[in-house]
C-alpha positions in Angstrom: 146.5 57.1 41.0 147.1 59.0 37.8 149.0 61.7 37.3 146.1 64.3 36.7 144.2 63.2 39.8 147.1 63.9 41.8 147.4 67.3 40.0 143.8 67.9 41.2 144.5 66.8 45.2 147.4 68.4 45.3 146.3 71.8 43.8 142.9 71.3 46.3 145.1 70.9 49.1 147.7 74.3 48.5 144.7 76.1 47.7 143.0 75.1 51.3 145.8 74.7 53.8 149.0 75.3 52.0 150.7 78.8 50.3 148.9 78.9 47.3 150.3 81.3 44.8 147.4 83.4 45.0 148.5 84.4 48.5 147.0 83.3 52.1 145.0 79.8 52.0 141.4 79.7 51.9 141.4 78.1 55.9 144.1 81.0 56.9 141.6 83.6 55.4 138.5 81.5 57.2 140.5 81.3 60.8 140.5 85.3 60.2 137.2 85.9 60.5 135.0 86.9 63.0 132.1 84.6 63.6 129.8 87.1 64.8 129.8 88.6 61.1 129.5 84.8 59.3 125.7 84.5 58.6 125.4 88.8 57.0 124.9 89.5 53.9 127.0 92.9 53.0 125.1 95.1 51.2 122.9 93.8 48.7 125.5 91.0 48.1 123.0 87.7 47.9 125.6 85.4 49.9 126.7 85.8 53.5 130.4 84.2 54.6 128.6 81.2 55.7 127.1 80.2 52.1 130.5 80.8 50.9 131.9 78.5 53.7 129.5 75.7 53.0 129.5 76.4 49.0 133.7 75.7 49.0 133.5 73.2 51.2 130.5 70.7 49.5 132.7 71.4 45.9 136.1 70.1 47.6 134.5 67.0 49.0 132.6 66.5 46.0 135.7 67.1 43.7 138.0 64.5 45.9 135.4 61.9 45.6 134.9 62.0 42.3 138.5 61.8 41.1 139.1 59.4 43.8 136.8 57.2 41.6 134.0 56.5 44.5 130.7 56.3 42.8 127.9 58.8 43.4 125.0 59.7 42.1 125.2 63.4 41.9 122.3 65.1 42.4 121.8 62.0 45.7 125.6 63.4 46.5 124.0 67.0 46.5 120.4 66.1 48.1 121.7 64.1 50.7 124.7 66.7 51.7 125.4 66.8 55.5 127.8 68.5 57.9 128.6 71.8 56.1 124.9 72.3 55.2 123.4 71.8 58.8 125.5 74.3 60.2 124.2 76.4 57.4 121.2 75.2 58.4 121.5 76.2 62.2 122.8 79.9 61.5 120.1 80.7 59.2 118.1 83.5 59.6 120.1 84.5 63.0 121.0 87.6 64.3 124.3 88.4 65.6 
């Protein structure tokens, strides 16, 4: 593997579950907060925690496939997007 995909994984990974130098991880920050607040939208902010949630995590696994070399057709890759997005999905338009 070359040395600026490694850069890439490695930078992915302090930034998610290690002590990036921006402060608390983005899965410490997550495990923080209350799930009955997940699917708001504060104020007139257009994006709730959960679109936030799923938007982070469909660009991480699209970014480690890519320079991981596997071959995808993007917009299929973004169509065809499961997990993240069906629990999006499931806590749309809920009340909590």
């Amino acid at each position: 593997m070359n040395t600026q995909v490694t850069s890439i994984i490695s930078n992915l990974r302090e930034t998610l579950d290690g002590v990036p130098w921006h402060g608390k991880s983005a899965y410490d920050i997550l495990g923080e907060i209350n799930p009955r607040i997940t699917n708001l939208r504060p104020g007139t902010h257009p994006h709730s925690a959960i679109d936030l949630i799923y938007h982070m995590l469909t660009w991480t696994d699209f970014t480690l496939k890519r320079v991981l070399g596997e071959k995808i057709n993007d917009m299929e890759q973004f169509k065809n997007s499961t997990g993240a997005r069906s629990i999006h999905r499931s806590m749309a338009g809920k009340k909590l």
